[in-house]
N, CA, C and O atoms as a GROMACS GRO file, in nm:
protein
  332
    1UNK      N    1   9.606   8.697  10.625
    1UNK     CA    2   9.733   8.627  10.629
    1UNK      C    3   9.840   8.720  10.682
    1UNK      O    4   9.832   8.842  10.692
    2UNK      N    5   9.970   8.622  10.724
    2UNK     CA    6  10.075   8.737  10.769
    2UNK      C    7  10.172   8.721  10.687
    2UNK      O    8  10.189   8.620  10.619
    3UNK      N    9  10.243   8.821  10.688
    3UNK     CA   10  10.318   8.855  10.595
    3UNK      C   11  10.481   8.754  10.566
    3UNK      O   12  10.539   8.744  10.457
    4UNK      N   13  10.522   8.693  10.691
    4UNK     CA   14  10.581   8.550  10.645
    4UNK      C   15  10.470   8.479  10.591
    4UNK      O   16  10.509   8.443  10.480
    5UNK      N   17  10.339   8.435  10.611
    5UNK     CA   18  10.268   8.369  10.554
    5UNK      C   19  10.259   8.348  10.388
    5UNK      O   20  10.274   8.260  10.303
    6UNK      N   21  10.225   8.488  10.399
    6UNK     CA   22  10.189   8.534  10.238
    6UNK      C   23  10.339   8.497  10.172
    6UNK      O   24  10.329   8.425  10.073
    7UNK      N   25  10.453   8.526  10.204
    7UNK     CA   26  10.599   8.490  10.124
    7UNK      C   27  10.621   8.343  10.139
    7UNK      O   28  10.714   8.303  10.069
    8UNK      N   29  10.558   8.244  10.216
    8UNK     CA   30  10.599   8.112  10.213
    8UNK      C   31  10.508   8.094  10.127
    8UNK      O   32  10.563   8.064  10.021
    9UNK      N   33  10.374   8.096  10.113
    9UNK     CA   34  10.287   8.045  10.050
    9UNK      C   35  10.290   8.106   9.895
    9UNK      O   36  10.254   8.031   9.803
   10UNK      N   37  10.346   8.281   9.857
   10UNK     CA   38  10.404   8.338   9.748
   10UNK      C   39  10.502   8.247   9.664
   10UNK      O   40  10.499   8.246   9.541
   11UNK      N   41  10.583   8.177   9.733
   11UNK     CA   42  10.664   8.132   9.661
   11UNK      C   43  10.656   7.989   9.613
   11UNK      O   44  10.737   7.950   9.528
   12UNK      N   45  10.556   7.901   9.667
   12UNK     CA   46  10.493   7.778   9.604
   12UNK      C   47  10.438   7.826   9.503
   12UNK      O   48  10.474   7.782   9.394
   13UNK      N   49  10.326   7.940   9.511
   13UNK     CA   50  10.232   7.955   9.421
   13UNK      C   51  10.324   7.990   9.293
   13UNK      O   52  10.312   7.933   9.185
   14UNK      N   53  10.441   8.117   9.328
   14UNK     CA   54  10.486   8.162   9.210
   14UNK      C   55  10.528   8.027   9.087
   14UNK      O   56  10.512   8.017   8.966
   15UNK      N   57  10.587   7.942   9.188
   15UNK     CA   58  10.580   7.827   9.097
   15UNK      C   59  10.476   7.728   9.038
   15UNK      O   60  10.500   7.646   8.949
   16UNK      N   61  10.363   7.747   9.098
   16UNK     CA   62  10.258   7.697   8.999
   16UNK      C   63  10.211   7.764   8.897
   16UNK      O   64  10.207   7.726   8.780
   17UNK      N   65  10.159   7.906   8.962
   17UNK     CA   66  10.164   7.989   8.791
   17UNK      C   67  10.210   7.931   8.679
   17UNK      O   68  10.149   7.872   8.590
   18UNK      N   69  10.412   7.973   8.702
   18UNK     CA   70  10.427   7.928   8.617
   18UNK      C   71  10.417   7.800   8.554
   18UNK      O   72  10.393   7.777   8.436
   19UNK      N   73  10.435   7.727   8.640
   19UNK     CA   74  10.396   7.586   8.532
   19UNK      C   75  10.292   7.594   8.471
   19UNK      O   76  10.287   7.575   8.350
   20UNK      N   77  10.189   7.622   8.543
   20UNK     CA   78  10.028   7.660   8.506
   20UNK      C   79  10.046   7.739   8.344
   20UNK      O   80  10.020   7.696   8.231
   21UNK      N   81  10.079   7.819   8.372
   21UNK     CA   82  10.078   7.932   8.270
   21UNK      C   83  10.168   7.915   8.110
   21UNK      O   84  10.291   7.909   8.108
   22UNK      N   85  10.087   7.909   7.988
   22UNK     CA   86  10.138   7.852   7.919
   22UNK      C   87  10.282   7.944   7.829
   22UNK      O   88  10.296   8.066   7.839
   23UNK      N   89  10.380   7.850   7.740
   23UNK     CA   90  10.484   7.979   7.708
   23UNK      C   91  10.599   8.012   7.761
   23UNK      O   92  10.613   8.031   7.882
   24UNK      N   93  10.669   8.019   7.697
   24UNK     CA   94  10.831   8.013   7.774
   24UNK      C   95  10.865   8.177   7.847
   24UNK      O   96  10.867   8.287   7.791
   25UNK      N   97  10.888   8.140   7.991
   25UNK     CA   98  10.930   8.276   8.014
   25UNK      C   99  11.060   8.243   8.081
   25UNK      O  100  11.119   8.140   8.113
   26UNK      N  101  11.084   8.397   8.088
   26UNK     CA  102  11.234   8.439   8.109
   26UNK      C  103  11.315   8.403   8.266
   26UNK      O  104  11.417   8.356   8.316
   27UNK      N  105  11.166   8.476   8.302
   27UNK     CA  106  11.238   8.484   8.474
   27UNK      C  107  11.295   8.367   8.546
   27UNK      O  108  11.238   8.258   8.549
   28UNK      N  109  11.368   8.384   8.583
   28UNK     CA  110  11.436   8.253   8.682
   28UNK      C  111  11.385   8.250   8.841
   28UNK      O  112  11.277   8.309   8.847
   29UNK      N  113  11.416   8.213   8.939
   29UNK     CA  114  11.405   8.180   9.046
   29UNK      C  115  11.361   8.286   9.134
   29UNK      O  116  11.247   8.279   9.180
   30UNK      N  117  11.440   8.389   9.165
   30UNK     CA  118  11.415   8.554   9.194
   30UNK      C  119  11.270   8.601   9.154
   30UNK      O  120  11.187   8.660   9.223
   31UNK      N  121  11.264   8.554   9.011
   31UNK     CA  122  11.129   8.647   8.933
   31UNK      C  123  10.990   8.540   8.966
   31UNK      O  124  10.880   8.596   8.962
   32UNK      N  125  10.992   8.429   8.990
   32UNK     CA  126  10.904   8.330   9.062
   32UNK      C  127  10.878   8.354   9.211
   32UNK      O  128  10.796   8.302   9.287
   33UNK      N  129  10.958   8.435   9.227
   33UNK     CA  130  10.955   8.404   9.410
   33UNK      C  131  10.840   8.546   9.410
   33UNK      O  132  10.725   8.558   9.450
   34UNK      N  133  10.932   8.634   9.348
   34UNK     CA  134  10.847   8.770   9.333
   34UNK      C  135  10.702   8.809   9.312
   34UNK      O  136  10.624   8.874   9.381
   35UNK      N  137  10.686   8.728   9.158
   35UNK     CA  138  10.556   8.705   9.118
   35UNK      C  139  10.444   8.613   9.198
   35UNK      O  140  10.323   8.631   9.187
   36UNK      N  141  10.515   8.497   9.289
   36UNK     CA  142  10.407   8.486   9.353
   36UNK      C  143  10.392   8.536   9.506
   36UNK      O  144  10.304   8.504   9.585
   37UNK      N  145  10.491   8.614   9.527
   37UNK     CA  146  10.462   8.675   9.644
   37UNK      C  147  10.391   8.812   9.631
   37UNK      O  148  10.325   8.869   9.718
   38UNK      N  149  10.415   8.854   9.506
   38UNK     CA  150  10.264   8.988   9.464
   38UNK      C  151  10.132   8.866   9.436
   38UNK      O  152  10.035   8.892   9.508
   39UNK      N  153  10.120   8.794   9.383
   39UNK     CA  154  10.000   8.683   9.348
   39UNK      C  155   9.932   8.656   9.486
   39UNK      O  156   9.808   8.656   9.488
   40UNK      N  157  10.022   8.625   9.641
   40UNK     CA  158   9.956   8.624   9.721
   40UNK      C  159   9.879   8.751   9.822
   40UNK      O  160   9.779   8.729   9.891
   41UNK      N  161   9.952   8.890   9.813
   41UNK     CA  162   9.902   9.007   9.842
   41UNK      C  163   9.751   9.002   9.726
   41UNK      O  164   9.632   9.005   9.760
   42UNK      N  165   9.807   8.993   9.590
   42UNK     CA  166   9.682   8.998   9.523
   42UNK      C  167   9.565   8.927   9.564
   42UNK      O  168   9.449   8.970   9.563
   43UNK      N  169   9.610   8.802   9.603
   43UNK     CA  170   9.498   8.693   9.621
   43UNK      C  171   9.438   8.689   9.770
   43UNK      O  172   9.349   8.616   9.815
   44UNK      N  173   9.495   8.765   9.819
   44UNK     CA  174   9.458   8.813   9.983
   44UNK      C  175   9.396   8.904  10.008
   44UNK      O  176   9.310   8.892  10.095
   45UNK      N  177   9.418   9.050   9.932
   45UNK     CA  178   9.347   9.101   9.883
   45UNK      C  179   9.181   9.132   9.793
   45UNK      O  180   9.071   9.184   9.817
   46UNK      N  181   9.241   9.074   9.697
   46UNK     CA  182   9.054   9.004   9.621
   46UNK      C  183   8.999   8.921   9.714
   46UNK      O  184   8.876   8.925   9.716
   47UNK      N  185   9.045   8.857   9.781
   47UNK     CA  186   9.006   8.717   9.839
   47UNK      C  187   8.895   8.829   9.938
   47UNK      O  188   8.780   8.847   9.896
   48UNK      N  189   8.945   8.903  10.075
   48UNK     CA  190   8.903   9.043  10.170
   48UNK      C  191   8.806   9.129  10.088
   48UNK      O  192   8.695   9.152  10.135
   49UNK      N  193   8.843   9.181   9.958
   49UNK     CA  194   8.744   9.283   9.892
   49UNK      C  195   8.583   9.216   9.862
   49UNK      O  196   8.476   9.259   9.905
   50UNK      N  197   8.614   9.064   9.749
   50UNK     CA  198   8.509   8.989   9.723
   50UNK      C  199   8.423   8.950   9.837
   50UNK      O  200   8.300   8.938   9.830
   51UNK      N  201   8.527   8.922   9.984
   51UNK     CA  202   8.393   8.834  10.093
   51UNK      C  203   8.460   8.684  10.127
   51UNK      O  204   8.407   8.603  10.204
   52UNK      N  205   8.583   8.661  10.058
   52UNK     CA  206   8.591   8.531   9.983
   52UNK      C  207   8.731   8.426  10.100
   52UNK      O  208   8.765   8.308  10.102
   53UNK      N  209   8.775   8.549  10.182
   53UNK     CA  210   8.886   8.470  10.268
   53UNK      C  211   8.810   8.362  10.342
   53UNK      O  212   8.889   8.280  10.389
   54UNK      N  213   8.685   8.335  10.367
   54UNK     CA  214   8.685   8.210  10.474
   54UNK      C  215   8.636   8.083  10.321
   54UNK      O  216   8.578   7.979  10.353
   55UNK      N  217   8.656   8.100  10.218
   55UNK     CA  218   8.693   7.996  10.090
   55UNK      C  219   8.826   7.993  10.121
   55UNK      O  220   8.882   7.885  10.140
   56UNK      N  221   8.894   8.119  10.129
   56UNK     CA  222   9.024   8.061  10.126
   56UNK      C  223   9.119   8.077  10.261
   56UNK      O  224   9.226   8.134  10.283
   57UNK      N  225   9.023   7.996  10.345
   57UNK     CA  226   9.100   7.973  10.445
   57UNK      C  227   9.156   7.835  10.438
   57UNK      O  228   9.110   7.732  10.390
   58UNK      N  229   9.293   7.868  10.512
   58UNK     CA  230   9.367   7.704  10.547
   58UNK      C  231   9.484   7.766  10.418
   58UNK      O  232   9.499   7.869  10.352
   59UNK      N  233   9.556   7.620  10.434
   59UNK     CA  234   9.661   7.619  10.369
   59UNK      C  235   9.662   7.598  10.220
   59UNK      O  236   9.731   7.659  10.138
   60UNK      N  237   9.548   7.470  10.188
   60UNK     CA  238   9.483   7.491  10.034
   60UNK      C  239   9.432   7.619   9.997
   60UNK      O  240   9.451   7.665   9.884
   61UNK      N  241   9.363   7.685  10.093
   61UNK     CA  242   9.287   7.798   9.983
   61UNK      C  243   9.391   7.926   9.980
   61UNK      O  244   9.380   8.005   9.885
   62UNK      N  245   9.503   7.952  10.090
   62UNK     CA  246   9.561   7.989  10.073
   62UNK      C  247   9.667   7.980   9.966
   62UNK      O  248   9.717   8.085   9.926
   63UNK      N  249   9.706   7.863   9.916
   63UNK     CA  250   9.795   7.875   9.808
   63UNK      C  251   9.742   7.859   9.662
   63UNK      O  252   9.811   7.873   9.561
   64UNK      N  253   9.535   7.810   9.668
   64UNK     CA  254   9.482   7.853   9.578
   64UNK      C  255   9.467   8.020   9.509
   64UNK      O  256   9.463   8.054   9.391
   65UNK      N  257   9.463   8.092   9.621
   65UNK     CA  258   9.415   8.211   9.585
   65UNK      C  259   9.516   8.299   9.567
   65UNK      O  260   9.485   8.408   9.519
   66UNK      N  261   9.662   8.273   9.603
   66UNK     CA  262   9.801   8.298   9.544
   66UNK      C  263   9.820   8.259   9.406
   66UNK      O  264   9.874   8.340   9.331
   67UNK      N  265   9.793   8.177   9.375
   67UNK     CA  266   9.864   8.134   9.280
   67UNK      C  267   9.738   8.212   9.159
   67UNK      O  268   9.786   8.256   9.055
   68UNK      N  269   9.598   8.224   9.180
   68UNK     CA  270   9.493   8.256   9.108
   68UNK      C  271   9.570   8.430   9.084
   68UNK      O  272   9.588   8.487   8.976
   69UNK      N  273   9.600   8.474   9.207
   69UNK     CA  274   9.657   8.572   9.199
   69UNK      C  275   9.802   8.607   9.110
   69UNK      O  276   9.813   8.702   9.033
   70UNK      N  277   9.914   8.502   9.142
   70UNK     CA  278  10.037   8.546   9.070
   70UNK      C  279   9.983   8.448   8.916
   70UNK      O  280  10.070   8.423   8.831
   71UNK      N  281   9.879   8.414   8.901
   71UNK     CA  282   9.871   8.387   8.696
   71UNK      C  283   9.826   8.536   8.634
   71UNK      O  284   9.862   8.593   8.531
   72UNK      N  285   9.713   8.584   8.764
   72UNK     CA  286   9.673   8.757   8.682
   72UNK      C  287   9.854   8.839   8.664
   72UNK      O  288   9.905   8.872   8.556
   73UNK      N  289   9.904   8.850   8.774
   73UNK     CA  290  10.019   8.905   8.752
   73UNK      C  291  10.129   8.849   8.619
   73UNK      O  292  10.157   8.918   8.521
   74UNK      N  293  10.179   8.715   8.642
   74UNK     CA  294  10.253   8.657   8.513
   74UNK      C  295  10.146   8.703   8.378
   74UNK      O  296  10.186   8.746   8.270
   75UNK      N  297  10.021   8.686   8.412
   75UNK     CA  298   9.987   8.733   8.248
   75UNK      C  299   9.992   8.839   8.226
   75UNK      O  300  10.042   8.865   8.118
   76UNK      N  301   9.933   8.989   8.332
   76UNK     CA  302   9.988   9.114   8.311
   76UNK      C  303  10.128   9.180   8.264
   76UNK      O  304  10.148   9.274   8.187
   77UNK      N  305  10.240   9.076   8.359
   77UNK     CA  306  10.368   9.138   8.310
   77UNK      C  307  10.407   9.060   8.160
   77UNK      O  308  10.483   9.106   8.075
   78UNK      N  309  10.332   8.930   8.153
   78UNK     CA  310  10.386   8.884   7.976
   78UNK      C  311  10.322   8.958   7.859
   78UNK      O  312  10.354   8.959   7.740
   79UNK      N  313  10.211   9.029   7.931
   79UNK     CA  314  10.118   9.141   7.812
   79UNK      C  315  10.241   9.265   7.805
   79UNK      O  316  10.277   9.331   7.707
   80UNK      N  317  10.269   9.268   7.885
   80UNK     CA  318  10.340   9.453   7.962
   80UNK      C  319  10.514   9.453   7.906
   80UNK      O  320  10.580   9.542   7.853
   81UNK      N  321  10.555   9.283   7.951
   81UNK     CA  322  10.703   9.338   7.936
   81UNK      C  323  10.781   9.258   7.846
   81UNK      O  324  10.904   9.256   7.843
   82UNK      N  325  10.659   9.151   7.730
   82UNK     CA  326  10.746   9.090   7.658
   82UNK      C  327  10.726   9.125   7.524
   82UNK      O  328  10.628   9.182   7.475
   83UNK      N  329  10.844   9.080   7.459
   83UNK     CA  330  10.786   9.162   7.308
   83UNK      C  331  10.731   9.039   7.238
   83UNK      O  332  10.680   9.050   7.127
   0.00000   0.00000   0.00000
């Protein structure tokens, strides 16, 4: 993916996470955009390491494997930075 790619498609996903993801969090709009624009590096990433980008090719698997990506992140930072 390219890197406008990954931030358009980051920032749908960041918002499915969260809905996805159960539990009230803090972050507002900024912290959604963020989280799923690391969720799609993540998910672009695993996606290249596993073998797994031509699953997630196109625009579905692309914002599947973002968003698979920014829930590992939202749950890492709700383990990491909430009390």
């Amino acid at each position: 993916m390219g890197i406008l790619w990954i931030i358009i498609v980051g920032f749908v996903a960041g918002a499915l996470a969260k809905y996805i993801m159960p539990g009230k969090d803090d972050g507002g709009s900024v912290m959604t955009t963020l989280l799923g624009i690391g969720g799609a590096f993540v998910g672009d990433w695993l996606g290249g390491l596993l073998g797994m980008n031509r699953l997630f090719d196109g625009l579905l698997g692309s914002i599947v494997s973002a968003t698979l990506g920014a829930l590992v992140i939202l749950w890492i930072y709700n383990k990491w930075f909430k009390k």
